[in-house]
mmCIF file as gemmi writes it, N, C-alpha and C atoms, coordinates in Angstrom:
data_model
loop_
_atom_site.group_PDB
_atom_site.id
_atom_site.type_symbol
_atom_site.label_atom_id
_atom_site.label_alt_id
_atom_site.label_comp_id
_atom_site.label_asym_id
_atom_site.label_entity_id
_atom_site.label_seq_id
_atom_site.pdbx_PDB_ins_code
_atom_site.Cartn_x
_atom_site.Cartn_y
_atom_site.Cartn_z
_atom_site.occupancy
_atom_site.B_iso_or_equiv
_atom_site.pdbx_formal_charge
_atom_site.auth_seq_id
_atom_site.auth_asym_id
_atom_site.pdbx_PDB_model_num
ATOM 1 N N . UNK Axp A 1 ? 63 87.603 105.104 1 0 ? 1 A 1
ATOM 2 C CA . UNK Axp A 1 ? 64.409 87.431 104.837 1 0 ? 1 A 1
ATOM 3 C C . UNK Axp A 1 ? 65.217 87.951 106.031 1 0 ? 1 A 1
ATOM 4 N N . UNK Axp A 2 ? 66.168 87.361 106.008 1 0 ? 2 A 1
ATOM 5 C CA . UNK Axp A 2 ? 66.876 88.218 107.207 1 0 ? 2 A 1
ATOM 6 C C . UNK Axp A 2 ? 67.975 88.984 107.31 1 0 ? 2 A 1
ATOM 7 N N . UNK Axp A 3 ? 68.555 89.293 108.515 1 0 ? 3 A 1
ATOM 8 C CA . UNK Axp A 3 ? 69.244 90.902 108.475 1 0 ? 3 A 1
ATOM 9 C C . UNK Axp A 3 ? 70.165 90.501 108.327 1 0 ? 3 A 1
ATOM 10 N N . UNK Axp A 4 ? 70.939 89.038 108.019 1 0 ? 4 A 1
ATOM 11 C CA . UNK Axp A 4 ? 72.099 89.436 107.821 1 0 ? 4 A 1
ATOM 12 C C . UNK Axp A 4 ? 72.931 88.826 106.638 1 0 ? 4 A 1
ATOM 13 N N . UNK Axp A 5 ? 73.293 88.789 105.489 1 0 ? 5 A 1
ATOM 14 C CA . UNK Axp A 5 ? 73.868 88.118 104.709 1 0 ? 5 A 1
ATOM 15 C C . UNK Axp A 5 ? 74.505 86.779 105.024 1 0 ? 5 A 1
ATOM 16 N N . UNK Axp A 6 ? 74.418 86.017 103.818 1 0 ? 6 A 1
ATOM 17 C CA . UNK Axp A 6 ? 74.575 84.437 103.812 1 0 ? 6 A 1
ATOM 18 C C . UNK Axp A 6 ? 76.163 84.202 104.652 1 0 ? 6 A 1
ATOM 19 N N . UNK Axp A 7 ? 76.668 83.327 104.653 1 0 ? 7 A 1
ATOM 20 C CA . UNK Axp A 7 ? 77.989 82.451 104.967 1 0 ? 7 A 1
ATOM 21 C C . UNK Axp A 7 ? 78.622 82.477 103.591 1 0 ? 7 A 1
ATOM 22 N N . UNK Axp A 8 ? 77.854 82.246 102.452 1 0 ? 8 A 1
ATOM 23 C CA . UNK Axp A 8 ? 79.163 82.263 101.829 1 0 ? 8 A 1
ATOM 24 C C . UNK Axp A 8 ? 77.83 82.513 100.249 1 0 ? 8 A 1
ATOM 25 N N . UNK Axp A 9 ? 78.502 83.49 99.113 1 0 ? 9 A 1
ATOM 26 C CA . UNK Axp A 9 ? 77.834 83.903 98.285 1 0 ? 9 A 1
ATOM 27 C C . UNK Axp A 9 ? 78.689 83.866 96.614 1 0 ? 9 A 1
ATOM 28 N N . UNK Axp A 10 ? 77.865 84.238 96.188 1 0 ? 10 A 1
ATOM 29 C CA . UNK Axp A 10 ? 78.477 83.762 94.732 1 0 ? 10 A 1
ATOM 30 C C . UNK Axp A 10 ? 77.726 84.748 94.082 1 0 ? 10 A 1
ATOM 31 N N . UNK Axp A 11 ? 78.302 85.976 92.667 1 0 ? 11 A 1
ATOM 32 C CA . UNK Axp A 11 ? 77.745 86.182 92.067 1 0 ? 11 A 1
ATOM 33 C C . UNK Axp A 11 ? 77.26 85.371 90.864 1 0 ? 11 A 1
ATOM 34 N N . UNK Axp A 12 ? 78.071 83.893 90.147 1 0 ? 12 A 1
ATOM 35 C CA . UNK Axp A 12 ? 77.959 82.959 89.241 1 0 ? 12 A 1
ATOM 36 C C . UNK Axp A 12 ? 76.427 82.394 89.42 1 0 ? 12 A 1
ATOM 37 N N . UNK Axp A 13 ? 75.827 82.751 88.239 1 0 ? 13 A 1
ATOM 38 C CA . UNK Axp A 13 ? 74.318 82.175 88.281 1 0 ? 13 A 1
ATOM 39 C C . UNK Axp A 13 ? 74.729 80.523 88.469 1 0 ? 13 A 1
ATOM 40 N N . UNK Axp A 14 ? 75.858 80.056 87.681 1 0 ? 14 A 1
ATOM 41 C CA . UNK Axp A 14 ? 75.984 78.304 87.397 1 0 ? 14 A 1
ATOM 42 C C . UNK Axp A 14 ? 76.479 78.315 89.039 1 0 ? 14 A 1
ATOM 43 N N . UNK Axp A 15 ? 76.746 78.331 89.841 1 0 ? 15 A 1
ATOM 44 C CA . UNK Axp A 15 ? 77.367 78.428 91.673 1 0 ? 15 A 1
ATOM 45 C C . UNK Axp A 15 ? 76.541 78.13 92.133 1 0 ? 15 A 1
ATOM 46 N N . UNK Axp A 16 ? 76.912 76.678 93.088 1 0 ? 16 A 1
ATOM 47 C CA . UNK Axp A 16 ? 75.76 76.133 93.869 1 0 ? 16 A 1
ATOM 48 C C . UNK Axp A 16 ? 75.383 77.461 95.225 1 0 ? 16 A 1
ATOM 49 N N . UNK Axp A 17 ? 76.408 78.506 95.446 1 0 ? 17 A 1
ATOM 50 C CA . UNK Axp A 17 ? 76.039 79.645 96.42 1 0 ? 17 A 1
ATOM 51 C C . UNK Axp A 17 ? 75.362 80.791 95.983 1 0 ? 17 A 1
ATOM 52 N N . UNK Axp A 18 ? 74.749 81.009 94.516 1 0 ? 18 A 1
ATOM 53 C CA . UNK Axp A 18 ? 74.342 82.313 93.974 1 0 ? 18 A 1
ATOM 54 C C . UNK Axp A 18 ? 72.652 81.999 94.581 1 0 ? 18 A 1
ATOM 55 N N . UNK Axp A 19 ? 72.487 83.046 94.934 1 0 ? 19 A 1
ATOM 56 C CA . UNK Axp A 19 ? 71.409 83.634 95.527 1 0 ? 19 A 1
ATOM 57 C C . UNK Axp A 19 ? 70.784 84.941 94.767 1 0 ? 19 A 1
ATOM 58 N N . UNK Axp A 20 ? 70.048 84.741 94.034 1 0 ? 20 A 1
ATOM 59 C CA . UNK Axp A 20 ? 69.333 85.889 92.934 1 0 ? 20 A 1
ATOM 60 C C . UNK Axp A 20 ? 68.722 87.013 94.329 1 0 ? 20 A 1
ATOM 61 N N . UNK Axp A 21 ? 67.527 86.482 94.84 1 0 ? 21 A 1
ATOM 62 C CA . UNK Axp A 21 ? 67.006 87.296 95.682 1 0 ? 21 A 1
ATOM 63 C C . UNK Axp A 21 ? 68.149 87.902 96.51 1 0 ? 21 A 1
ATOM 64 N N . UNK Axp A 22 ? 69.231 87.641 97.512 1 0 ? 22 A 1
ATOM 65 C CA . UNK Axp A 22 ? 69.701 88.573 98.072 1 0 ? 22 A 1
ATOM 66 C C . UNK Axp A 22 ? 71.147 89.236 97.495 1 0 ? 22 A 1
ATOM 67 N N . UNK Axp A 23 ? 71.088 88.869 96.243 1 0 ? 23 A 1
ATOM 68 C CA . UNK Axp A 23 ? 71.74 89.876 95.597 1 0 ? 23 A 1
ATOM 69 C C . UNK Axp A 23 ? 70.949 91.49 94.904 1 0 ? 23 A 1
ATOM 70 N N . UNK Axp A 24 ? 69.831 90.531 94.855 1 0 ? 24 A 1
ATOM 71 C CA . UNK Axp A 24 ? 68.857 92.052 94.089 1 0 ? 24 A 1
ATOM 72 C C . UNK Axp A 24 ? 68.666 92.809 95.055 1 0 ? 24 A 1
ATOM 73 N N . UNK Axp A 25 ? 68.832 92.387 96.665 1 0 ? 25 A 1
ATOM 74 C CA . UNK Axp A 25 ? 68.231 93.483 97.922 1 0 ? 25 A 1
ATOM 75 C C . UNK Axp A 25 ? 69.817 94.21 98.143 1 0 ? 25 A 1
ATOM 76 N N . UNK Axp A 26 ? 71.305 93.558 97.525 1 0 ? 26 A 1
ATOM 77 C CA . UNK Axp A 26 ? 72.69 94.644 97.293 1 0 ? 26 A 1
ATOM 78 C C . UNK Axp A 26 ? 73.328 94.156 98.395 1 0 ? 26 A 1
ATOM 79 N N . UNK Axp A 27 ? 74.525 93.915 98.566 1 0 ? 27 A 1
ATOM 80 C CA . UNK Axp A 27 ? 75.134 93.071 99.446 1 0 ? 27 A 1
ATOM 81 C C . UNK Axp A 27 ? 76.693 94.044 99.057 1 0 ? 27 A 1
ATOM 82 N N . UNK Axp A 28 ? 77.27 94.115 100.134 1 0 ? 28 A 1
ATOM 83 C CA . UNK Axp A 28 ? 78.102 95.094 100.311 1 0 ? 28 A 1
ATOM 84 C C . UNK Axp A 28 ? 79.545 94.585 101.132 1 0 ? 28 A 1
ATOM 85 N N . UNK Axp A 29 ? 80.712 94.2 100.331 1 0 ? 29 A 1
ATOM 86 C CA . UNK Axp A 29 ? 81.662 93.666 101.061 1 0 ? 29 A 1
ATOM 87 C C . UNK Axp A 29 ? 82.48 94.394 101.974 1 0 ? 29 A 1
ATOM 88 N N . UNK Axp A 30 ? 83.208 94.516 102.949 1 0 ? 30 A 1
ATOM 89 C CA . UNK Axp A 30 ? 84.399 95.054 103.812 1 0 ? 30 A 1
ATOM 90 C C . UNK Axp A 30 ? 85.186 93.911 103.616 1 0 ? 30 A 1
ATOM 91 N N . UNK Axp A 31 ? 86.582 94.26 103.168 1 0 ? 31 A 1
ATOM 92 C CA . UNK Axp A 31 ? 87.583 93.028 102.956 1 0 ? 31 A 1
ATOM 93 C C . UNK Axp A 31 ? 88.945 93.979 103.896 1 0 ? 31 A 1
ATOM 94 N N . UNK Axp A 32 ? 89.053 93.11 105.055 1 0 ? 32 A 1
ATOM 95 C CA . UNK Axp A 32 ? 90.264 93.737 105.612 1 0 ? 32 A 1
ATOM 96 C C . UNK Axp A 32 ? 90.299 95.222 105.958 1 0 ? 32 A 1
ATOM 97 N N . UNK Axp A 33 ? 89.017 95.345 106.333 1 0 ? 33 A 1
ATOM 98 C CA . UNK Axp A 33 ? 88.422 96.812 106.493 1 0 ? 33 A 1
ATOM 99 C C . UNK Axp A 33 ? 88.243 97.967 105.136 1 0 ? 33 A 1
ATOM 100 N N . UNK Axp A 34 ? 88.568 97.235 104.25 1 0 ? 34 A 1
ATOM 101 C CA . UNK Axp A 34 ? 88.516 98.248 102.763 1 0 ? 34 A 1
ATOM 102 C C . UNK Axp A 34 ? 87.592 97.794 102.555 1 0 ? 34 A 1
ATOM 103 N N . UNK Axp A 35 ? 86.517 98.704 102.019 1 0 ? 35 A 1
ATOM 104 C CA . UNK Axp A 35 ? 85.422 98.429 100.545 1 0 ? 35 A 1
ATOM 105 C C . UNK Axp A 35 ? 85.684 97.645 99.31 1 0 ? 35 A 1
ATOM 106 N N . UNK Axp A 36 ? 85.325 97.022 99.059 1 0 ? 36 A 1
ATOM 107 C CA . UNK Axp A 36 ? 85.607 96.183 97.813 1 0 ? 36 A 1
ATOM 108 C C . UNK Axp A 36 ? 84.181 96.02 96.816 1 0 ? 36 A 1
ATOM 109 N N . UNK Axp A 37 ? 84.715 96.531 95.608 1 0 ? 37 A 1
ATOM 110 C CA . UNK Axp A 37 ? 83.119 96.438 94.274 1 0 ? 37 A 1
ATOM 111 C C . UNK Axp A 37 ? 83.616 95.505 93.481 1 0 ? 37 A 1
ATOM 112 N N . UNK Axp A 38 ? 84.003 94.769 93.516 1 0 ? 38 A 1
ATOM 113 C CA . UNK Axp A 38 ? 84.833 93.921 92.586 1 0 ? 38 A 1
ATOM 114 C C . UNK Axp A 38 ? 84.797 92.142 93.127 1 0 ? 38 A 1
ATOM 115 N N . UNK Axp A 39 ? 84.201 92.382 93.924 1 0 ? 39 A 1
ATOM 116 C CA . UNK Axp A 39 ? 84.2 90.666 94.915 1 0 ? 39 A 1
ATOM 117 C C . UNK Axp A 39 ? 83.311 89.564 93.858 1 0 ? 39 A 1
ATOM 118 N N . UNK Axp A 40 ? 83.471 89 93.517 1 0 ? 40 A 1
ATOM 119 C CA . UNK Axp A 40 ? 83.079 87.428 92.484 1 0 ? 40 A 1
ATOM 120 C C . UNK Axp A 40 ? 82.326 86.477 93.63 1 0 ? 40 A 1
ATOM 121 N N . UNK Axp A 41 ? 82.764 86.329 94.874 1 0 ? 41 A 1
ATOM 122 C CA . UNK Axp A 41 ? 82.227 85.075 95.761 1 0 ? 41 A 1
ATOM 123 C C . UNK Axp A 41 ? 82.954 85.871 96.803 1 0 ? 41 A 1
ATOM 124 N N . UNK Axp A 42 ? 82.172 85.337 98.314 1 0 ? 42 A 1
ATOM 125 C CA . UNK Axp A 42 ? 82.686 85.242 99.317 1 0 ? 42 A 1
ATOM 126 C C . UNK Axp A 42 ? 82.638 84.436 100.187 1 0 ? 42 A 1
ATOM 127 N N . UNK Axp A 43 ? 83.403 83.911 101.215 1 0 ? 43 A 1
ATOM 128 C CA . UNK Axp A 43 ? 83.13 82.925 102.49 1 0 ? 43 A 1
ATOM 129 C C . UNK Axp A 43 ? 83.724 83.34 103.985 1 0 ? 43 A 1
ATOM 130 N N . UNK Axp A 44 ? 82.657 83.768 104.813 1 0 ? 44 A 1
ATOM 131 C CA . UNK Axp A 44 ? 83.173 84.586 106.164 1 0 ? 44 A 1
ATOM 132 C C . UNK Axp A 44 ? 83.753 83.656 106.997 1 0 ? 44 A 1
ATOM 133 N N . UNK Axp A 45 ? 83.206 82.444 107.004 1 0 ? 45 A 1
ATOM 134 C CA . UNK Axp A 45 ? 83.707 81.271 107.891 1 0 ? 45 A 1
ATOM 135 C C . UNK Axp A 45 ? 85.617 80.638 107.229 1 0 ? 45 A 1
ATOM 136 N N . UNK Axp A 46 ? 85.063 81.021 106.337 1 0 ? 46 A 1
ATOM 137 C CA . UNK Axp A 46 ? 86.508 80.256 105.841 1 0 ? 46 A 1
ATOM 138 C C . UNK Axp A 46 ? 87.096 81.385 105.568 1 0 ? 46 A 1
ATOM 139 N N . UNK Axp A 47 ? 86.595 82.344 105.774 1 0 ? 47 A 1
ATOM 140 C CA . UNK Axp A 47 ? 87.907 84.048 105.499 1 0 ? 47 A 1
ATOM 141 C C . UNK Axp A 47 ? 88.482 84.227 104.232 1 0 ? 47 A 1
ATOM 142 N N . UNK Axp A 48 ? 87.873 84.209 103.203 1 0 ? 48 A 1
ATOM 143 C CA . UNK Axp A 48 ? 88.48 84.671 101.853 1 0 ? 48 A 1
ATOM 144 C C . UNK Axp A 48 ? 87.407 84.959 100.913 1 0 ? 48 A 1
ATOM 145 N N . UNK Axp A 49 ? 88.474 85.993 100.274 1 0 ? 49 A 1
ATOM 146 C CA . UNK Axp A 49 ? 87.043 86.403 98.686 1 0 ? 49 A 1
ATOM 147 C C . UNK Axp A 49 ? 87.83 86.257 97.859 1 0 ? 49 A 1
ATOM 148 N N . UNK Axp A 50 ? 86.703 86.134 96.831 1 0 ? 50 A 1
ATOM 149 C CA . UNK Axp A 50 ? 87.531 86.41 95.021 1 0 ? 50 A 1
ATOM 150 C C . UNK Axp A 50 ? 87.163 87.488 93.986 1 0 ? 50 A 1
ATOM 151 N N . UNK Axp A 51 ? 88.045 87.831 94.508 1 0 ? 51 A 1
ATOM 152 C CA . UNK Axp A 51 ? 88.09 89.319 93.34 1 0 ? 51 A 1
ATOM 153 C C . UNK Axp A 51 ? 88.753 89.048 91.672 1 0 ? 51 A 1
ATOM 154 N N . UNK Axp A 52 ? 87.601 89.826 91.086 1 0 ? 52 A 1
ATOM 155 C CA . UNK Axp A 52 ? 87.84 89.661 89.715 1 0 ? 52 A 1
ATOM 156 C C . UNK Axp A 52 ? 89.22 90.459 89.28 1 0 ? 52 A 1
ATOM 157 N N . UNK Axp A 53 ? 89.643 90.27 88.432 1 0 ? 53 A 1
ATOM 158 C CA . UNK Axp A 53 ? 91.042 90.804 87.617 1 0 ? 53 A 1
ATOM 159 C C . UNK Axp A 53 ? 90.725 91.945 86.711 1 0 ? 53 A 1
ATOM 160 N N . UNK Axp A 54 ? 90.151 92.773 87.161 1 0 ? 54 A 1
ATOM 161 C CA . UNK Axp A 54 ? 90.123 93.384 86.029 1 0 ? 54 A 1
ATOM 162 C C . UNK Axp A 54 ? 88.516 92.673 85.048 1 0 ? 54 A 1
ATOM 163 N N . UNK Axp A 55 ? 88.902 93.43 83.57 1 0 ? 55 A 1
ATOM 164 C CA . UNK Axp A 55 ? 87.784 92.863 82.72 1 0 ? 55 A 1
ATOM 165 C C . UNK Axp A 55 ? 88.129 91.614 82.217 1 0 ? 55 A 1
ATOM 166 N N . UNK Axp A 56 ? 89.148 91.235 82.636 1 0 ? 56 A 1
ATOM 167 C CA . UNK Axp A 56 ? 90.038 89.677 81.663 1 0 ? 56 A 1
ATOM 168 C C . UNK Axp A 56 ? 89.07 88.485 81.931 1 0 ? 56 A 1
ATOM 169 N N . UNK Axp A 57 ? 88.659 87.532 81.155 1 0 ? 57 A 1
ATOM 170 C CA . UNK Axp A 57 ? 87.647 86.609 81.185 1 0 ? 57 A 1
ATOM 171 C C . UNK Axp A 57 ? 88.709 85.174 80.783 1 0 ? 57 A 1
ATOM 172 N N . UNK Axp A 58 ? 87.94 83.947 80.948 1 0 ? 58 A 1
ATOM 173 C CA . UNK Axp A 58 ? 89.152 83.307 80.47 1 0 ? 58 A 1
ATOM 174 C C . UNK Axp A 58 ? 88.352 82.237 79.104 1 0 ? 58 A 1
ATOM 175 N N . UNK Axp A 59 ? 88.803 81.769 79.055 1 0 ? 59 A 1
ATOM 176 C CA . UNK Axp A 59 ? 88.153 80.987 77.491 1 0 ? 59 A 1
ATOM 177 C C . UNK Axp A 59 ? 86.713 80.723 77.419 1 0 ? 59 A 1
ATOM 178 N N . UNK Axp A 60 ? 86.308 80.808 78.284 1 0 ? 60 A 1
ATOM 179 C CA . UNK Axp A 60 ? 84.838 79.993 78.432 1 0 ? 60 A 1
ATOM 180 C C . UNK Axp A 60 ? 84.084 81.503 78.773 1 0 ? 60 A 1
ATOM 181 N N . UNK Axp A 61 ? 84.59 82.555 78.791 1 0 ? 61 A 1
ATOM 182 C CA . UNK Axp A 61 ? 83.984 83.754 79.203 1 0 ? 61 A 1
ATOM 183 C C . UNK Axp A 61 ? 83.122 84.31 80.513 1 0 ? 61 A 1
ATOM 184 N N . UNK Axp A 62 ? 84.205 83.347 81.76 1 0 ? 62 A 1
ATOM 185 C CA . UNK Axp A 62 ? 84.035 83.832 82.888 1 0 ? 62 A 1
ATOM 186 C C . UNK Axp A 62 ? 85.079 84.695 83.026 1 0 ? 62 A 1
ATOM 187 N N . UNK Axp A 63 ? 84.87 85.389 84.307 1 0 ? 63 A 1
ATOM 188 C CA . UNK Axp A 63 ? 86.322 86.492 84.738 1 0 ? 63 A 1
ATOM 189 C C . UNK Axp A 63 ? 87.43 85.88 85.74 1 0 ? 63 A 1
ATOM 190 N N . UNK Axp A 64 ? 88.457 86.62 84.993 1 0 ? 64 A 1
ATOM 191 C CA . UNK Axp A 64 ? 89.624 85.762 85.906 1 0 ? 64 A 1
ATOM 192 C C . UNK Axp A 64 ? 89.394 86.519 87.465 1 0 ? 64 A 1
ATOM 193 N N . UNK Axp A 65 ? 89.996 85.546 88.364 1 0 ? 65 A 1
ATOM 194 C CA . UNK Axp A 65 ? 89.317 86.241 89.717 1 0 ? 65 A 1
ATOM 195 C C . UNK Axp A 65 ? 91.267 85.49 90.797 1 0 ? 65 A 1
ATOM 196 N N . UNK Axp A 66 ? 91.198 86.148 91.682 1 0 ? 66 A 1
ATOM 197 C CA . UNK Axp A 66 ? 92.42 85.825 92.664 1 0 ? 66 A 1
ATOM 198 C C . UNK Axp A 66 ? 91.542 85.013 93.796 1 0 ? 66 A 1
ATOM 199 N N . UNK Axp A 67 ? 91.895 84.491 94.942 1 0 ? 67 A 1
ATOM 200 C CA . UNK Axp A 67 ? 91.722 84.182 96.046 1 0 ? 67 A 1
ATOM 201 C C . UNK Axp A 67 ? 92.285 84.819 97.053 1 0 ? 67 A 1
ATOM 202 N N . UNK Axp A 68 ? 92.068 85.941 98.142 1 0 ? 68 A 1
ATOM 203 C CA . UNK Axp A 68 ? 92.604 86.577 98.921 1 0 ? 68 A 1
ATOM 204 C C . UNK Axp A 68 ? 91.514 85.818 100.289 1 0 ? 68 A 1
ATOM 205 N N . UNK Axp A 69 ? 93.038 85.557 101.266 1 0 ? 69 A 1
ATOM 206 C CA . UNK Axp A 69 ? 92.913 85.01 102.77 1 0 ? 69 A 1
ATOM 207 C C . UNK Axp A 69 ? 92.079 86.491 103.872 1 0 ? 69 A 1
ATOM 208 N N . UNK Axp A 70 ? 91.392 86.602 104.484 1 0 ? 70 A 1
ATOM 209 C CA . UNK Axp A 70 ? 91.363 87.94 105.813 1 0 ? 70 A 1
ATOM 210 C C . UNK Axp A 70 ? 89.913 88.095 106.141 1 0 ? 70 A 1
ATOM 211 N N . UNK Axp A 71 ? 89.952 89.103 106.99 1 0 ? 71 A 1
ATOM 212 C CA . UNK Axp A 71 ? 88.531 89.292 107.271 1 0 ? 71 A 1
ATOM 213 C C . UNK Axp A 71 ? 87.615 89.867 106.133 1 0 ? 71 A 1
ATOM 214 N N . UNK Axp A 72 ? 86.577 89.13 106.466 1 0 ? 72 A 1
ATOM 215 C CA . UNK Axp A 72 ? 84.96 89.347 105.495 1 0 ? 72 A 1
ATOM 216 C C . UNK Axp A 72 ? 84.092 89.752 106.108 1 0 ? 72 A 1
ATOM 217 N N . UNK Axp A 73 ? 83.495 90.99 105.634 1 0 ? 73 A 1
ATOM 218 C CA . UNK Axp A 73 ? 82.635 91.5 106.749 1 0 ? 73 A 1
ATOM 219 C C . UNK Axp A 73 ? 81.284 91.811 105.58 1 0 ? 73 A 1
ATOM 220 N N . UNK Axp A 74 ? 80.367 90.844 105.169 1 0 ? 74 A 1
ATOM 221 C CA . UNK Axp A 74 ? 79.498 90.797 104.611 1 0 ? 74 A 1
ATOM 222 C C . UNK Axp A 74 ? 78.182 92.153 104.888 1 0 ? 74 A 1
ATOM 223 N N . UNK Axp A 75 ? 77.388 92.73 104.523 1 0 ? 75 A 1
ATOM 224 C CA . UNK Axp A 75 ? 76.097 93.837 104.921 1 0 ? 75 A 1
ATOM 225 C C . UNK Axp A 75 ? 75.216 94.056 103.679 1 0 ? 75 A 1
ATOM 226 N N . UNK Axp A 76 ? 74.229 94.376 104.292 1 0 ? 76 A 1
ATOM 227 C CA . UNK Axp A 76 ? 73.099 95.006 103.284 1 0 ? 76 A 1
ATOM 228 C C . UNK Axp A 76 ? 73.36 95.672 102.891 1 0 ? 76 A 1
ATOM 229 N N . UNK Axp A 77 ? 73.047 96.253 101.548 1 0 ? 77 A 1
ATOM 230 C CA . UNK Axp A 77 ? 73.295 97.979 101.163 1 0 ? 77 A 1
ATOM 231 C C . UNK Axp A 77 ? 71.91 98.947 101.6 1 0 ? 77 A 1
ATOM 232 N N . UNK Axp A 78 ? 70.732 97.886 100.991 1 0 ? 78 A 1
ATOM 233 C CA . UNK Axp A 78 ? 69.822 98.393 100.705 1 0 ? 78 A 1
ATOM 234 C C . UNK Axp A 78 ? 68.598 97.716 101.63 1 0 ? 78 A 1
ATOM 235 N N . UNK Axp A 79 ? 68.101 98.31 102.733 1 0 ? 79 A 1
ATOM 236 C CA . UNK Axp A 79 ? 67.2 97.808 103.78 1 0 ? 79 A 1
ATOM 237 C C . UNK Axp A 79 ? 65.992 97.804 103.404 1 0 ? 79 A 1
């Protein structure tokens, strides 16, 4: 596997970007130089994540999530 996290990730098992294996090895966002535990998907090339809202889900019992524009600085947690 390699050292550096995907282009673009998804925690949604149904997401053509969810990746089981390199989520189980812990993947660690920098958004705009802040830490972020809360990230739903990301895309470094296209510069935006989606952060969940809180616990709020919406009818179908996914989580409501925003779209924020900036730098993505994707990493391993766990080597």
């Amino acid at each position: 596997m390699s050292d550096t996290p995907p282009d673009r990730l998804s925690v949604d098992p149904s997401s053509p970007h969810h990746d089981a294996d390199v989520l189980q090895r812990g993947v660690g966002i920098r958004f705009k130089g802040e830490e972020k535990t809360n990230v739903e998907e990301y895309c470094v090339s296209e510069g935006w994540v989606r952060l969940a809202l809180g616990n709020r889900v919406d009818r179908k019992g996914k989580a409501l999530t925003v779209k924020l524009q900036g730098v993505v600085e994707p990493y391993f947690q766990n080597n």
